[in-house]
C-alpha positions as CSV (number, residue, x, y, z in Angstrom):
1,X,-17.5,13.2,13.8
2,X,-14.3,14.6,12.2
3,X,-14.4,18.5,11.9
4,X,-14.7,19.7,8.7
5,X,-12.0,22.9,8.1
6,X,-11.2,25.3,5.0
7,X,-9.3,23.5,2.7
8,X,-5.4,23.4,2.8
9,X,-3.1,23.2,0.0
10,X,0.1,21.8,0.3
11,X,2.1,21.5,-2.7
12,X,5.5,21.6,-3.7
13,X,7.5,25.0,-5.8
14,X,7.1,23.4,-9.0
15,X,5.6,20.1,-10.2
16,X,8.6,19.4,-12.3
17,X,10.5,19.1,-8.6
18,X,11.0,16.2,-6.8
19,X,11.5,17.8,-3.6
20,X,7.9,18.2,-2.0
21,X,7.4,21.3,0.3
22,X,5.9,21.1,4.0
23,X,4.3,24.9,4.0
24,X,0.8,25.3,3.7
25,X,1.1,28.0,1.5
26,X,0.5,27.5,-2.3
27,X,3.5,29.3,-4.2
28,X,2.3,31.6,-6.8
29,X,3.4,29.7,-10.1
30,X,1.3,26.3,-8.7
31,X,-1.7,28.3,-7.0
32,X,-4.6,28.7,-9.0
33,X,-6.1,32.4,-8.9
34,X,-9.8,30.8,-8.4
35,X,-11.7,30.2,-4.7
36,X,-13.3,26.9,-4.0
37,X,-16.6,28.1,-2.9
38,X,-17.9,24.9,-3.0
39,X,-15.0,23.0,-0.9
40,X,-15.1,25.7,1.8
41,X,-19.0,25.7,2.6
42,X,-19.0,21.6,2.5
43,X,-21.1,21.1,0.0
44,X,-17.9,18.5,-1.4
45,X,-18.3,16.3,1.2
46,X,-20.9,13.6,1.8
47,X,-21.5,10.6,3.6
48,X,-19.0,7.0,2.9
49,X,-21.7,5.4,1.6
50,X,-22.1,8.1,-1.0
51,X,-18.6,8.6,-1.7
52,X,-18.9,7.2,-5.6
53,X,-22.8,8.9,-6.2
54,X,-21.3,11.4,-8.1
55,X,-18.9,8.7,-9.8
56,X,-20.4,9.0,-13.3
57,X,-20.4,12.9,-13.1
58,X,-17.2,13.0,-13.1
59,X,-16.5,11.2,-15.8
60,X,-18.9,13.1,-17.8
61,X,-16.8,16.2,-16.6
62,X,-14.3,17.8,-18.6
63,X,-10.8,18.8,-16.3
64,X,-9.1,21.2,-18.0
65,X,-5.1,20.0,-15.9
66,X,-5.7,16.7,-15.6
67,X,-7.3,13.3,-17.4
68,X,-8.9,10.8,-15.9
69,X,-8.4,7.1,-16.6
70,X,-10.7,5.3,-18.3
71,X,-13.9,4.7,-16.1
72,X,-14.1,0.8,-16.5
73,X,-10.7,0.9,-15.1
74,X,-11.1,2.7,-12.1
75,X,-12.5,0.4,-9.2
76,X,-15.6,1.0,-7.4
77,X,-15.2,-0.1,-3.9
78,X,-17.9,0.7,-1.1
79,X,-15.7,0.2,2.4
80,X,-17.3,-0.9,6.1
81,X,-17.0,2.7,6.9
82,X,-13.7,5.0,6.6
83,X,-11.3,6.1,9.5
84,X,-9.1,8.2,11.2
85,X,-7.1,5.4,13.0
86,X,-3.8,4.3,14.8
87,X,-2.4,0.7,14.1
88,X,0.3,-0.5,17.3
89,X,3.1,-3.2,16.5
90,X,2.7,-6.1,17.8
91,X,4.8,-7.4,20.2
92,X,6.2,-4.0,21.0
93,X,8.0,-5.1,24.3
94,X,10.0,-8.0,22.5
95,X,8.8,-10.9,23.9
96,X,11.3,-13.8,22.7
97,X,9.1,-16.7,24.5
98,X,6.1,-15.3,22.0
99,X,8.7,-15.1,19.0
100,X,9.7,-18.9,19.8
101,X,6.6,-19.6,20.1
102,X,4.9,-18.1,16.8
103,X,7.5,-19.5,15.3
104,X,6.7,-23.5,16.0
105,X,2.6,-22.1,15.8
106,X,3.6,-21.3,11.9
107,X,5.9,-23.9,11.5
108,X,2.4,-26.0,12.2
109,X,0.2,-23.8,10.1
110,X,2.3,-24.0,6.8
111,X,2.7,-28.0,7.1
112,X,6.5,-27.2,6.9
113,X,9.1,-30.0,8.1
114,X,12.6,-28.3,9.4
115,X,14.8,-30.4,11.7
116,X,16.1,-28.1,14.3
117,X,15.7,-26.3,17.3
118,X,14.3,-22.9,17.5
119,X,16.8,-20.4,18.0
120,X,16.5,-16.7,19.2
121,X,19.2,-14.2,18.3
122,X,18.5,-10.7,19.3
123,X,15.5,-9.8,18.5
124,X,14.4,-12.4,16.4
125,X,13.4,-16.4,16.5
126,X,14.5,-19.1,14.0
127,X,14.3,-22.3,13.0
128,X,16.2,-23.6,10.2
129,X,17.8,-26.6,8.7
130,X,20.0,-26.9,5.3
131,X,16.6,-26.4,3.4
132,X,13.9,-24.7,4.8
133,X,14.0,-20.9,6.7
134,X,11.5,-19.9,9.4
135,X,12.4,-16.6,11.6
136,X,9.6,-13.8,13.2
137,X,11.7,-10.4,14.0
138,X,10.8,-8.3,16.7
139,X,7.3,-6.3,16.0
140,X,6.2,-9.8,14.3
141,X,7.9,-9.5,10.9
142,X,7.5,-13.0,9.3
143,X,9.8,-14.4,7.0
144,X,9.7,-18.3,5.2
145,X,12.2,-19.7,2.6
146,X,11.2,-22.9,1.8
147,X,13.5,-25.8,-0.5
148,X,14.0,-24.6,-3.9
149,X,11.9,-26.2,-5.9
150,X,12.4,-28.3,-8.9
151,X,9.3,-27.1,-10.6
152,X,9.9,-24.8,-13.0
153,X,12.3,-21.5,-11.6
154,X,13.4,-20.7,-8.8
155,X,12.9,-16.5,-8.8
156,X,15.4,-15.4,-6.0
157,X,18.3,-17.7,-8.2
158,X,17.5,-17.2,-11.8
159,X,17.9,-14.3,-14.1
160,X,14.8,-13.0,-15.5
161,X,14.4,-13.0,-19.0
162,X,11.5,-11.0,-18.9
163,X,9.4,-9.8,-16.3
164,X,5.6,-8.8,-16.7
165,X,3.7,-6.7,-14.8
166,X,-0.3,-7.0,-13.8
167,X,-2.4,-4.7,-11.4
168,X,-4.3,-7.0,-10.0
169,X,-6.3,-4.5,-7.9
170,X,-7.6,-3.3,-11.5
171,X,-10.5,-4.2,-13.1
172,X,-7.7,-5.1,-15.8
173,X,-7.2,-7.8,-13.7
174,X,-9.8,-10.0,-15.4
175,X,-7.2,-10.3,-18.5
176,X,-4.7,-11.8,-16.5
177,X,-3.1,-15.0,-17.4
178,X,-5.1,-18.0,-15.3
179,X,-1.4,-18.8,-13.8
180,X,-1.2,-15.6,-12.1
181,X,-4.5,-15.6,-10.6
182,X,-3.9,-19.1,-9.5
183,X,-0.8,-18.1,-7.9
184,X,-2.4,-14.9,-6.6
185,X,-4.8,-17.0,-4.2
186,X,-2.0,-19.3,-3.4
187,X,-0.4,-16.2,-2.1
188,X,-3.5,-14.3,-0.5
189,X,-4.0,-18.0,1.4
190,X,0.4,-17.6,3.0
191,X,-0.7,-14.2,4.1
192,X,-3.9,-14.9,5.6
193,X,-2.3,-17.9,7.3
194,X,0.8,-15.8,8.5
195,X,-1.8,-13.1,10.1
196,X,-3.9,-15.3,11.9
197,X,-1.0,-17.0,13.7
198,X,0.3,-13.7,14.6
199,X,-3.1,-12.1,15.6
200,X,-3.0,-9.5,13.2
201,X,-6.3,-7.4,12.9
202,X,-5.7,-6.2,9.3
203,X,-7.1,-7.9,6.1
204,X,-4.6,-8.7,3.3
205,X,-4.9,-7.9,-0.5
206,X,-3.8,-9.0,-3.4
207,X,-2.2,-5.9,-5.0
208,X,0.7,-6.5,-7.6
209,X,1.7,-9.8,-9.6
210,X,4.6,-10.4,-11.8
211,X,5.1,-13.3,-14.3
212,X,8.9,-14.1,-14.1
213,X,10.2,-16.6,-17.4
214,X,13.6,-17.5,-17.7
215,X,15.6,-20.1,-19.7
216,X,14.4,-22.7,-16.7
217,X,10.6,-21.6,-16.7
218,X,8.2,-19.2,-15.6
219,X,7.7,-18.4,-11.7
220,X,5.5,-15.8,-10.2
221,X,5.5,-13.0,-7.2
222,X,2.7,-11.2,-5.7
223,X,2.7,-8.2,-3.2
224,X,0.1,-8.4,-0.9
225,X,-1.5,-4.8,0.6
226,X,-3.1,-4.9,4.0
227,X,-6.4,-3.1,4.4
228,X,-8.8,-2.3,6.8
229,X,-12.4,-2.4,6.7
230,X,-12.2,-2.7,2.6
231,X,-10.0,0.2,1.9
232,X,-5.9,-0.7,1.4
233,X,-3.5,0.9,2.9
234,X,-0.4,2.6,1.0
235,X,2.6,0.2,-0.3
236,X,3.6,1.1,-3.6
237,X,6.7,3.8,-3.5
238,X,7.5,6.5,-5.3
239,X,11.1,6.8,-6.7
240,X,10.4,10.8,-6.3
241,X,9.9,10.4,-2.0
242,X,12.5,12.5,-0.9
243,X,14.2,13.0,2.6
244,X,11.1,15.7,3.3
245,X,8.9,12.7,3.4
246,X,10.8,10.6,6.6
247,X,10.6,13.3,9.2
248,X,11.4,11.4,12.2
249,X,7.8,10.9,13.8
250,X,6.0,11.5,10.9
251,X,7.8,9.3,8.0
252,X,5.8,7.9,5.0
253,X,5.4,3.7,6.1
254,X,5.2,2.9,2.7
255,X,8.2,0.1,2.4
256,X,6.9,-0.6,6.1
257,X,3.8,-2.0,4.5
258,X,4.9,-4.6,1.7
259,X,4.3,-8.0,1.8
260,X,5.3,-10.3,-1.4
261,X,6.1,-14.0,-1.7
262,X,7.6,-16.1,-4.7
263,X,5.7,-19.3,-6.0
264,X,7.2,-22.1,-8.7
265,X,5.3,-22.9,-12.2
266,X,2.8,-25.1,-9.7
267,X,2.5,-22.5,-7.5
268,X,4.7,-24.1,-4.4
269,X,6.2,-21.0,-1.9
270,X,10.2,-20.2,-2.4
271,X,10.0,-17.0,-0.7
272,X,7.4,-15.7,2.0
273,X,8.6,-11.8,3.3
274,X,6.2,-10.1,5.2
275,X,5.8,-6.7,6.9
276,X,5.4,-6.0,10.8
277,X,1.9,-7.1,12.2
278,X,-0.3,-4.8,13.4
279,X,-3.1,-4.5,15.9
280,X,-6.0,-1.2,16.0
281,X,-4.6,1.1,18.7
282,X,-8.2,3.0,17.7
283,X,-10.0,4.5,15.2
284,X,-12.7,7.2,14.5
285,X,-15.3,6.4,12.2
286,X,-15.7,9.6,9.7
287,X,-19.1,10.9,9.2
288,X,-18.0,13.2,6.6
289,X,-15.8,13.4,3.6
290,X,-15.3,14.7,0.1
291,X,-16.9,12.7,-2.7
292,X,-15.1,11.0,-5.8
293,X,-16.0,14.2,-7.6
294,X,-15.7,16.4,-5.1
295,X,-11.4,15.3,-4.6
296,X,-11.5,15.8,-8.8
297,X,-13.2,19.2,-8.6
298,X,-10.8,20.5,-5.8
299,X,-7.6,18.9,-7.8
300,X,-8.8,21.2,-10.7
301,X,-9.5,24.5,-8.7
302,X,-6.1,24.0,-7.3
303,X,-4.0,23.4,-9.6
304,X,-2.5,25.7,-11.3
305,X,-3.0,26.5,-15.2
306,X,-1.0,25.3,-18.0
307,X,-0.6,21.8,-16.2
308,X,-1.7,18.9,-18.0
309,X,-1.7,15.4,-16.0
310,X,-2.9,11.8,-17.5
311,X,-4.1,9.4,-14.3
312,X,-4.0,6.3,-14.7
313,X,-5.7,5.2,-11.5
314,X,-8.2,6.5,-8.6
315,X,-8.1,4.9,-5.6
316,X,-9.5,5.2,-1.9
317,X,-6.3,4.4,0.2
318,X,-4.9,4.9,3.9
319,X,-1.7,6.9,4.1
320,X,0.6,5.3,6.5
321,X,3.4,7.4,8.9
322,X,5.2,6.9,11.5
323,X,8.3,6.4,12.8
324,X,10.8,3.8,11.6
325,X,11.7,0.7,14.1
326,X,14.8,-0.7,14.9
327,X,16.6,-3.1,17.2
328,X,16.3,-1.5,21.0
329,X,13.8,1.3,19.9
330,X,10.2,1.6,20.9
331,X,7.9,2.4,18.4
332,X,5.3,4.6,17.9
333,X,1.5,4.1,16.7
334,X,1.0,4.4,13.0
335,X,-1.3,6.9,12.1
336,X,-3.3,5.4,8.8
337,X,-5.3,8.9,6.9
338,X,-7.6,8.5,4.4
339,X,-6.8,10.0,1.3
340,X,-8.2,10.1,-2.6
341,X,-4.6,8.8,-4.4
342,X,-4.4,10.3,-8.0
343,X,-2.2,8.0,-9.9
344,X,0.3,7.5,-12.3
345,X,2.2,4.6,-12.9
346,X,5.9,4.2,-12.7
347,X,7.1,0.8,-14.1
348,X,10.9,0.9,-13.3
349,X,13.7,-0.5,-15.3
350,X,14.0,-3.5,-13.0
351,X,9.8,-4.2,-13.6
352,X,8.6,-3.6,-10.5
353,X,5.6,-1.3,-10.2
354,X,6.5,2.0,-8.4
355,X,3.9,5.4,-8.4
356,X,4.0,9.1,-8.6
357,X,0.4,10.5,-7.6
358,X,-1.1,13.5,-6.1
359,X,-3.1,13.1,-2.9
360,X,-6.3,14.7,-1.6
361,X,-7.3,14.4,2.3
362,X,-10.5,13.1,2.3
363,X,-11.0,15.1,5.8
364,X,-9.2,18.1,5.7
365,X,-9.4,18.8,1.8
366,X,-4.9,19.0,1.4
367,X,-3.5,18.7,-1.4
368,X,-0.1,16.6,-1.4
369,X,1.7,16.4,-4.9
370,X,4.0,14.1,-5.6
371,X,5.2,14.2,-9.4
372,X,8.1,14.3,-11.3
């Protein structure tokens, strides 16, 4: 069982700053003046199973600095228990005989013809021809490109006309157009094929999609999250991570995390770009942690006054860090933390869906803001 310590702010010198501070100490214009007595004696934290008891009651609650969504559009998942845990790369020791060989396993799996031999360069394995693209890097990074197809767009070549954005994690996701969901399990079936050919022990997610029209048609691309044991881990970024948040050994593994892949009008792959696949190193199984309400109730004794936030999701999620990988380097364990993730949504100019959100340790009660 996880200890259960005095809660820890950490948040940054003002909430207008990008710049997030590492000190444990609250400044004075972001700390509120009032003491948790709830938080400190435990009386916040509960069992996982009981995690959303309290669900309603907060919604019933009035927070004085910040707004909750709606409550039909905040999902309600139950996991197979939470965890401290570590996730390992696989194939760590660059094994090029295993990369060759993943590569004609796949090559198999996703009925895909490509005249060639594979290749290895470095510290990868390929197989290609003038139209299809099949290559596993090092640490089992998979990526596919298969013939453009002459259904609809191609999304890597055409200019987007307009790109539209659905959370498909959402309960929203129910008013999606019956293209995108189609594509969506077209995509969620890649992935699932991809990690059982590469003996990944993570689940993968449907978390993003995009409709994509142009002058030639309408294509689609979905992200994919991996999660463990019900509950996803971290992939979306934050235009506001700065350099504080990739200390070497202990970076944010965000953009380490996404997986996405293209589809035509009739849902046929273009693009398949994963991220590294992982193995459990180990993992703890928590016994106790703070409660739906009880993250809410600390964010608003926290706080400080005279701030005024509008959420527009509440979600369960693993925070990811680690250390980056490249060519020659070992790398380290990632260390997955479960955390309450207080969102807001950040649709950039390009479309793609980035956040800005405030964090709450499930464990250790820290706060973690990360805001413009």
């Amino acid at each position: 069982m996880k200890n259960i310590r005095k809660t820890k702010v950490l948040l940054p010198v003002m909430l207008a700053a990008v710049a997030l501070s590492a000190c444990e100490i609250t400044p004075d214009n972001i700390r509120s003046n009032k003491h948790s007595a709830e938080v400190d004696s435990g009386e916040a934290y509960v069992s996982p199973e009981n995690i959303y008891d309290s669900f309603d009651a907060a919604f019933e609650k009035e927070y004085a600095k910040f707004k909750l969504p709606e409550k039909s559009a905040v999902s309600i998942c139950k996991p197979d228990g939470v965890y401290d845990f570590e996730l390992a790369y696989i194939n760590a020791e660059n094994d090029m005989d295993w990369l060759s060989s993943k590569v004609e396993e796949l090559q198999s799996a996703l009925d895909i013809k490509i005249d060639g031999k594979i290749e290895t360069v470095e510290d990868q394995a390929q197989l290609q021809d003038e139209h299809n693209k099949l290559k596993i890097t090092r640490f089992a990074q998979p990526y596919c490109c298969w013939e453009a197809s002459e259904n609809g767009v191609n999304t890597a070549d055409a200019d987007a006309d307009n790109m539209e954005l659905f959370y498909l994690d959402r309960p929203t996701s129910e008013n999606a157009d019956s293209g995108l969901l189609s594509a969506a399990d077209k995509a969620k079936t890649l992935a699932d094929t991809f990690s059982n050919v590469l003996g990944e022990e993570l689940d993968n997610v449907v978390s993003d999609g995009y409709i994509i029209t142009t002058d030639s048609g309408v294509g689609y691309e979905i992200e994919i999250q991996k999660a463990y044991k019900g509950i996803g881990i971290q992939n979306v970024f934050s235009t506001n991570a700065d350099d504080t948040l990739f200390v070497k050994g202990n970076a944010l593994m965000t953009y380490s995390m996404q997986t996405y892949t293209d589809l035509d009008a009739n849902f046929g792959p273009e693009y398949y770009i994963g991220c590294n696949a992982f193995k459990v190193a180990k993992a703890e199984k928590i016994d106790k942690m703070l409660s739906f309400k009880g993250a809410c109730d600390l964010l608003e004794e926290n706080l400080a006054d005279k701030i005024d936030i509008q959420f527009d999701d509440v979600k369960l999620m693993y925070e990811p860090r680690g250390e980056s990988t490249e060519v020659g380097e070992s790398a380290d364990n990632i260390c997955c933390t479960p955390k309450w993730y207080f969102i807001i949504d950040d649709k950039q100019p390009t479309g793609l869906h980035a956040i800005n959100y405030v964090t709450v340790d499930c464990v250790m009660g820290e706060i973690y803001v990360l805001i413009p």
